[in-house]
C-alpha positions as CSV (number, residue, x, y, z in Angstrom):
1,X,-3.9,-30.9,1.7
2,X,-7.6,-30.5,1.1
3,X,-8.7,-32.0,-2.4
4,X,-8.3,-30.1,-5.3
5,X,-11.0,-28.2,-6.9
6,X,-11.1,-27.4,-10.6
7,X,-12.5,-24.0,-11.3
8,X,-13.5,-22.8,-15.1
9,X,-14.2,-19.7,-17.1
10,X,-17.6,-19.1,-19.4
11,X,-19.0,-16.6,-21.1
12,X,-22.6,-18.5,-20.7
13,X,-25.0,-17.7,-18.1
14,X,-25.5,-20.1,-15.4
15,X,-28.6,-22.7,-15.5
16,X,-31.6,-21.1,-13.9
17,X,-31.2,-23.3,-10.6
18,X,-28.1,-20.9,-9.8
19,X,-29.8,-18.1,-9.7
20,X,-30.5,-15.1,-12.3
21,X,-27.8,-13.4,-12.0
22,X,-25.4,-16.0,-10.6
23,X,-21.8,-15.8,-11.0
24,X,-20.5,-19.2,-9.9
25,X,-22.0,-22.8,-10.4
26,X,-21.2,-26.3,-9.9
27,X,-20.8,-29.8,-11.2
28,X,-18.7,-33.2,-10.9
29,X,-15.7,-31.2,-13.1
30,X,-15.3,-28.5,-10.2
31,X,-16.7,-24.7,-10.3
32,X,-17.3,-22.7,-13.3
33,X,-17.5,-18.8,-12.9
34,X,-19.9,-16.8,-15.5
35,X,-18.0,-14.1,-16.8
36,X,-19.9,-12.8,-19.4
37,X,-19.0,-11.2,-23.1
38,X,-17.2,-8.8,-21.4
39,X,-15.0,-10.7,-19.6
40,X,-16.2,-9.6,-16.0
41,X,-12.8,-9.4,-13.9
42,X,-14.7,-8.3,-11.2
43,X,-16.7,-11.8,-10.9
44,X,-13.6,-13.4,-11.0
45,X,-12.3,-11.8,-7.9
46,X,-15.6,-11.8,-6.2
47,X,-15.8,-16.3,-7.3
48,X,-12.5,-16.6,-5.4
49,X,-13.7,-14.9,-2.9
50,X,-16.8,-16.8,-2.4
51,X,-14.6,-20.2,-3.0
52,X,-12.5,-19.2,0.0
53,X,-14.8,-18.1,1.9
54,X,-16.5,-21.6,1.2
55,X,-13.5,-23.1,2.8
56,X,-12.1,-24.5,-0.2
57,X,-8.3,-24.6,0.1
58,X,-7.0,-26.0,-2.9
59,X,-8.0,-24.4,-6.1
60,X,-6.5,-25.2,-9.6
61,X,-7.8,-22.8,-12.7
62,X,-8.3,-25.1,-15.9
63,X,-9.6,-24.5,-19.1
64,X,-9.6,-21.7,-21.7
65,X,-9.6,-17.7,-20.9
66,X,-7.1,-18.0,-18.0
67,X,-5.1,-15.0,-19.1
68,X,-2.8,-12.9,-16.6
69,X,-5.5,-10.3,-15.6
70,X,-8.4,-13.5,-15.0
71,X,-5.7,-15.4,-12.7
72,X,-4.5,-12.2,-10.6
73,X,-8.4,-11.2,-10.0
74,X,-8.9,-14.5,-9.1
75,X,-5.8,-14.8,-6.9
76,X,-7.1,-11.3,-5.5
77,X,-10.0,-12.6,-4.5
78,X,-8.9,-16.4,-3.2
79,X,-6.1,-15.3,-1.1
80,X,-7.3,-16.1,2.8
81,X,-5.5,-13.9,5.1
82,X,-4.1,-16.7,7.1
83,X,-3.0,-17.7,3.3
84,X,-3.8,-21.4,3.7
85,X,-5.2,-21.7,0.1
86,X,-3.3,-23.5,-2.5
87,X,-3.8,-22.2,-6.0
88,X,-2.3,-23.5,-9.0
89,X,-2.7,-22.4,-12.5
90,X,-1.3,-23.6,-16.3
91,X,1.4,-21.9,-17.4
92,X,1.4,-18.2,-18.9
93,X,3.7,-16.9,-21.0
94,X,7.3,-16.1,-19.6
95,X,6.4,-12.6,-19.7
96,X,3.1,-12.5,-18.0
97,X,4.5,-15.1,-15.1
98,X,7.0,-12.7,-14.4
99,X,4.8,-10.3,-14.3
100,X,2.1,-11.5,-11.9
101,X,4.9,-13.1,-9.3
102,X,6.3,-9.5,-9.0
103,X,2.6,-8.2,-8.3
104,X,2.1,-11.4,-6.0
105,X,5.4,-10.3,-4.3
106,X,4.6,-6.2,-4.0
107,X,0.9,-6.6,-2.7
108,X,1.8,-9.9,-0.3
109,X,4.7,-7.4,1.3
110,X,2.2,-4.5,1.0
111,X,-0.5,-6.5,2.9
112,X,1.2,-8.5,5.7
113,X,3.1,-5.2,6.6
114,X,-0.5,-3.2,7.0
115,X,-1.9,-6.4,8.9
116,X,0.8,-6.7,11.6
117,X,0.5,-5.5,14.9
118,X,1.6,-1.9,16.0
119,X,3.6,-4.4,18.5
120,X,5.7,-6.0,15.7
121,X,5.8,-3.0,13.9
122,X,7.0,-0.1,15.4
123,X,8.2,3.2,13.2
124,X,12.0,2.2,13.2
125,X,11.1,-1.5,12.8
126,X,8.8,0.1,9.9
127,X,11.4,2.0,7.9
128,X,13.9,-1.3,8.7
129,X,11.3,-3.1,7.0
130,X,10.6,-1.0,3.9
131,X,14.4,-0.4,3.1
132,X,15.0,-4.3,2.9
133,X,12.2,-5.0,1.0
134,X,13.4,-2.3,-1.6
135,X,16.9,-3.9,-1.6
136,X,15.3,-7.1,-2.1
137,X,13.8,-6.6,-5.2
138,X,16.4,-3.8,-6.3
139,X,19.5,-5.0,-8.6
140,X,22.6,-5.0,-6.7
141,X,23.9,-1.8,-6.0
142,X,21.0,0.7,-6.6
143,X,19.7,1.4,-3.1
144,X,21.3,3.3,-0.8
145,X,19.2,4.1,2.3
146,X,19.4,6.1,5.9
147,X,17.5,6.0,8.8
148,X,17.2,9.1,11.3
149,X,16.1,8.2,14.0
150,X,15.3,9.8,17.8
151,X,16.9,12.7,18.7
152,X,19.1,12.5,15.2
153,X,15.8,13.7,13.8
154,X,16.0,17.4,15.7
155,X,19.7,17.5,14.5
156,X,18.3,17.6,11.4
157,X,15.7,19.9,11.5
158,X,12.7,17.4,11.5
159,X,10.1,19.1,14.1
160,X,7.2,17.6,12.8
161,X,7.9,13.5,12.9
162,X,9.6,14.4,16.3
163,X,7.1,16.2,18.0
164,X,4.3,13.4,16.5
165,X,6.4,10.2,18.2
166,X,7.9,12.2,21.4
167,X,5.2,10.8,23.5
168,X,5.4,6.4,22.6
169,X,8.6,4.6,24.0
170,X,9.2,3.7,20.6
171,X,11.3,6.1,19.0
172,X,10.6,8.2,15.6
173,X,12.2,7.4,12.1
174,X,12.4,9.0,8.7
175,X,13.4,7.0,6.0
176,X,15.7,8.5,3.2
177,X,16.0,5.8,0.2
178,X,17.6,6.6,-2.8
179,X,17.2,4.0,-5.4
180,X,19.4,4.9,-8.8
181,X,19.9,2.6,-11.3
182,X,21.7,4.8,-13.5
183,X,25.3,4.5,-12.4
184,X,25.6,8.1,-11.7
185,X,25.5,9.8,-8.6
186,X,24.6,13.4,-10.0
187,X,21.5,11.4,-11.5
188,X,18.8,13.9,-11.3
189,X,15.7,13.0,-9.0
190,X,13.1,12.2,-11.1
191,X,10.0,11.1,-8.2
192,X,9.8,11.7,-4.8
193,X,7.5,9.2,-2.6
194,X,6.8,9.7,0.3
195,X,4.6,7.8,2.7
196,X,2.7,7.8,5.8
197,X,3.8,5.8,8.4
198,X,2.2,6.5,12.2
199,X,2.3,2.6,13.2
200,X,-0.5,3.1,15.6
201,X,-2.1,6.1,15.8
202,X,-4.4,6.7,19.1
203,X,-5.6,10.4,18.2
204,X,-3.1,11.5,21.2
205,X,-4.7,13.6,23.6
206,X,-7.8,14.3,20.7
207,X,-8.2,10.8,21.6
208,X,-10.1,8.8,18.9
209,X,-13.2,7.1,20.4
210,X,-12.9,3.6,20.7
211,X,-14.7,2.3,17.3
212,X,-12.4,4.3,15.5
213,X,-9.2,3.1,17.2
214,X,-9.5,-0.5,16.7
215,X,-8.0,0.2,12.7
216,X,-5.0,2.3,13.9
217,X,-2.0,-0.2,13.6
218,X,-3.2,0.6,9.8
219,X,-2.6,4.2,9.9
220,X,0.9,3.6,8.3
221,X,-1.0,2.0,5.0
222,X,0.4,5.1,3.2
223,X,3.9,4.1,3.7
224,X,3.1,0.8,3.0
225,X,1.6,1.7,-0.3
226,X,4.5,3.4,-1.8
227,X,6.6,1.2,-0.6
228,X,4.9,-1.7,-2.7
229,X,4.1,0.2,-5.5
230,X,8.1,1.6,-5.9
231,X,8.8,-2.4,-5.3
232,X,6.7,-3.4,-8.3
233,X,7.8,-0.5,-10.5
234,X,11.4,-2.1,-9.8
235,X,10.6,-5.3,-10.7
236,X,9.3,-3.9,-14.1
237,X,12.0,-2.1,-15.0
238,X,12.3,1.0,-13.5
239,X,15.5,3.2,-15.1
240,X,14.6,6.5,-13.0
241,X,16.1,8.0,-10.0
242,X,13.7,7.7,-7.2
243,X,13.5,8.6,-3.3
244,X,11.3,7.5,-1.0
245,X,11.0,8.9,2.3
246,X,9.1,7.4,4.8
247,X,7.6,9.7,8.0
248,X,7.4,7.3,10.7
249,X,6.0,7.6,14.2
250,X,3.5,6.2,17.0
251,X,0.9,8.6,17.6
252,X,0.4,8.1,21.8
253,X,-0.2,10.1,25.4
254,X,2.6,10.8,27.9
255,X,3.4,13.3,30.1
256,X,5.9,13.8,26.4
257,X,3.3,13.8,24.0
258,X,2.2,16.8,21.8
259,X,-0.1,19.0,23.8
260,X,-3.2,21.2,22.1
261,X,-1.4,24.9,21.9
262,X,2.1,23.2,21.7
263,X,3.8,25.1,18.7
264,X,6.4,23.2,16.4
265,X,8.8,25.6,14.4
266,X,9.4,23.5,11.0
267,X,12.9,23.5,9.3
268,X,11.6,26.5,6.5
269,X,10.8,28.8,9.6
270,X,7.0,27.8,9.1
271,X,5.2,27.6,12.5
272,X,1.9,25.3,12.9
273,X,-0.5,25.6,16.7
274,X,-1.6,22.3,17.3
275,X,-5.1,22.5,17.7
276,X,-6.1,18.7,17.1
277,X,-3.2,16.1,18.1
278,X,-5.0,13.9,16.1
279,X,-4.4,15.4,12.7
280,X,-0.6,14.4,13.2
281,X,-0.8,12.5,9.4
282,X,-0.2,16.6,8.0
283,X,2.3,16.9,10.5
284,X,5.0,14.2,9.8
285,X,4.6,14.2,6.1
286,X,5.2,18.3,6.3
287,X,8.8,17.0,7.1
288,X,9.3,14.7,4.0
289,X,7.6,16.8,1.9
290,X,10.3,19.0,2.6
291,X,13.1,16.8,2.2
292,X,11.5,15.7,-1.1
293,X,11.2,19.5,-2.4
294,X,14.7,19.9,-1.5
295,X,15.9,17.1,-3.7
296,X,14.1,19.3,-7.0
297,X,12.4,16.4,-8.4
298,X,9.7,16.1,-11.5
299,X,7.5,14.6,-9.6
300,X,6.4,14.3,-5.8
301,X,3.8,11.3,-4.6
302,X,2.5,11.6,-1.3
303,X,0.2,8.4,-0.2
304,X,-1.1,8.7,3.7
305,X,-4.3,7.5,5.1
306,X,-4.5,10.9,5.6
307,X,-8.3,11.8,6.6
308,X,-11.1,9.9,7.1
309,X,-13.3,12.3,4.9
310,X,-12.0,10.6,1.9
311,X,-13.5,7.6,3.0
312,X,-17.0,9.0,4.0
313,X,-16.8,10.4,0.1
314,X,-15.4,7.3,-2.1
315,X,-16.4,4.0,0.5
316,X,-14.1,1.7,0.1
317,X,-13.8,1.0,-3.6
318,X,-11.6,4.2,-4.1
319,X,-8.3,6.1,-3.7
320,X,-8.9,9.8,-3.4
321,X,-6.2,11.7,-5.8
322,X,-5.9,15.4,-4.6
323,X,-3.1,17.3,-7.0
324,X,-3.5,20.6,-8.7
325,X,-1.8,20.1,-11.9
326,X,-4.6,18.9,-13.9
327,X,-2.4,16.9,-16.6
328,X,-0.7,15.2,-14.0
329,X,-3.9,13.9,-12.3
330,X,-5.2,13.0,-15.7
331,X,-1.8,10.7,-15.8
332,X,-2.8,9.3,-12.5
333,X,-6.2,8.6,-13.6
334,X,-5.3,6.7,-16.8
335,X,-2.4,4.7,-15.1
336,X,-5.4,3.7,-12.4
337,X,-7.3,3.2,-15.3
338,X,-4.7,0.6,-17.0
339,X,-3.8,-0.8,-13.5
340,X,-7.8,-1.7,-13.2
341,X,-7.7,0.4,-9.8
342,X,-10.5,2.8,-8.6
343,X,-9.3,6.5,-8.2
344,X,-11.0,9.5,-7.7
């Protein structure tokens, strides 16, 4: 273990030898970051940042103005992906330390599941994955979950994450979790989530150029995401009956794989002409979409890194929300707003 660095909160501006606008400066006592009146949580996240990126492994917050929201931006910011950092901090309330472990917990799971390899994570091994998380953080005897996988997924009517997967050796999934913590079976459905999850996703025979393919063990960040953000809605307290269903598949070229003119016949007698095998995110989530509809919910989530013209239009500082009830993406806007995440 590295020696330990003390790092402090002001709301003074740094001496003039740290720069104008500096947010971080240094003496015997350790680090202090320059938050500003307004409490900058932003300058938090980028000081960690900066401290790892210093090489500083070891890291313990002291002082005043260490509140839940200052630690997690900091711990946003600090955590190395080969998470060889130590931090410490002094104690929160019992309240807010249970609240930032089960954010720790959700965005750690989140994370290291996106950053694995297509190798280690393949779409069963993916829907495996999410459903023991789930019952990991669920209270005994809430979470019932099925995997179709392979040909079980024609049985059942699911064209689309079929005809996606058909041409990888690894075989298809869908994920049907049903997590009800109200005792009663006839619960009514209040969400649906469903997720994203092509574990590698080479465009198929619209291959992706090369540049562009070098992400693609990421393409299953959607299922990922609502996987997390189900976990950590758990961990608070979550009374509602929710399903999640996961579309899983490996986008790849075979003599199997989708073809451009190849027509799939969807389970509600809807036909789609393939026309770009690289737009397969539409065509596996068409499936759960389906199964969600069918389970008359309040509310259906769908989180996919669906298109990259979301990113050309937000960077990487946003989500892109697309709904069109307007009240419900004003809810989705404020909740972002309370969560301190960007969304468009």
């Amino acid at each position: 273990m590295s020696t330990q660095m003390s790092v402090f909160l002001s709301q003074e501006a740094a001496q003039p030898q740290w720069g104008a606008r500096a947010i971080l400066s240094f003496s015997e006592a350790g680090a202090t970051i320059h938050i500003g009146e307004g409490h900058d949580l932003g300058a938090v996240q980028r000081a960690g940042r900066t401290l790892d990126g210093q090489g500083i492994a070891f890291v313990s917050l002291r002082g005043e103005g260490w509140d839940l929201e200052s630690v997690w931006a900091f711990y946003q910011g600090y955590r190395g992906p080969k998470k060889k950092n130590a931090l410490e901090w002094d104690a929160l309330s019992e309240a807010d330390q249970t609240e930032l472990e089960a954010r720790i917990r959700a965005t750690e799971w989140t994370r290291d599941i996106i950053n694995k390899t297509a190798e280690e994570v393949a779409p069963r091994q993916l829907a495996t994955m999410a459903a023991e998380y789930i019952k990991s953080v669920a209270p005994a005897g809430t979470v019932k979950a099925k995997i179709v996988k392979d040909k079980d997924l024609l049985t059942e009517g699911w064209e689309g994450i079929y005809a996606v997967g058909r041409g990888s050796e690894r075989t298809s999934a869908m994920l049907q979790l049903d997590f009800n913590p109200t005792g009663d079976e006839n619960a009514p459905v209040f969400a649906c989530l469903v997720g994203k999850g092509i574990t590698f996703d080479s465009g198929g025979y619209s291959i992706k150029p090369g540049q562009f393919m070098t992400a693609m063990k990421a393409d299953m960040g959607g299922a990922a995401t609502i996987t997390g953000g189900l976990g950590l809605a758990i961990e608070r307290g979550l009374n509602k009956r929710i399903k999640l269903i996961l579309c899983c598949a490996e986008n790849m070229i075979s003599g199997r794989a989708l073809k451009l003119g190849d027509i799939i016949t969807y389970k509600n007698g809807k036909t789609v002409e393939i026309m770009n095998t690289d737009a397969e995110g539409r065509l596996v989530l068409a499936d759960g979409l389906m199964y969600a509809s069918a389970q008359s919910p309040e509310l259906i989530i769908d989180c996919a890194t669906l298109t990259g013209a979301a990113k050309n239009a937000l960077g990487n500082d946003y989500h892109a929300l697309l709904s069109f009830d307007d009240e419900l993406s004003h809810q989705a806007l404020t909740a972002a707003n309370q969560e301190k995440e960007g969304l468009w």
